[in-house]
C-alpha positions, 0 to 999 in steps of 0.5 A: 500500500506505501508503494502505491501511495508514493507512485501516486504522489510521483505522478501527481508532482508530475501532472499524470492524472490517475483513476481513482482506486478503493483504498480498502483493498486490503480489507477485502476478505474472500467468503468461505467456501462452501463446505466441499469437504463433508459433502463430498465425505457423504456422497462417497460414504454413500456411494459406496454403502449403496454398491456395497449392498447391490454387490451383495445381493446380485453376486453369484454365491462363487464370488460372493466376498467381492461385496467388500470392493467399495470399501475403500471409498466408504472409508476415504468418505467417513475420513472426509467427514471426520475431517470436517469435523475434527479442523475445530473451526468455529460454528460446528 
């Protein structure tokens, strides 16, 4: 911001007319986002809930242990959601 302010000056001593700026740029704070984190926790969780349960009920009998497939995704999404939850960030 000084920097600015004395390339200002510089060109006012000069006669350079400048374009007015808001002086509050630094004040500007982005919004939080949106809460990415947990939603995609749940939709993963469920997700692989879902596919879980539709493995386990169209397998043939032969390969009836491969129900345990999406399990990774369930545990990625439960993390998600732990995660979100575990940050400590206030308003939760």
């Amino acid at each position: 911001m000084e920097v600015i302010h004395e390339e200002r000056m510089a060109a006012m001593e000069k006669g350079i007319p400048l374009p007015e700026f808001p002086l509050d740029l630094m004040e500007e704070r982005r919004k939080p986002d949106a809460p990415v984190v947990p939603i995609l926790g749940m939709v993963l969780l469920t997700l692989s809930l879902g596919a879980m349960v539709v493995l386990f009920l169209i397998l043939p009998a032969d390969s009836h242990t491969m129900w345990v497939t999406p399990l990774p995704l369930g545990f990625l999404g439960a993390g998600f959601i732990g995660f979100h939850f575990l940050q400590g960030k206030e308003g939760r």
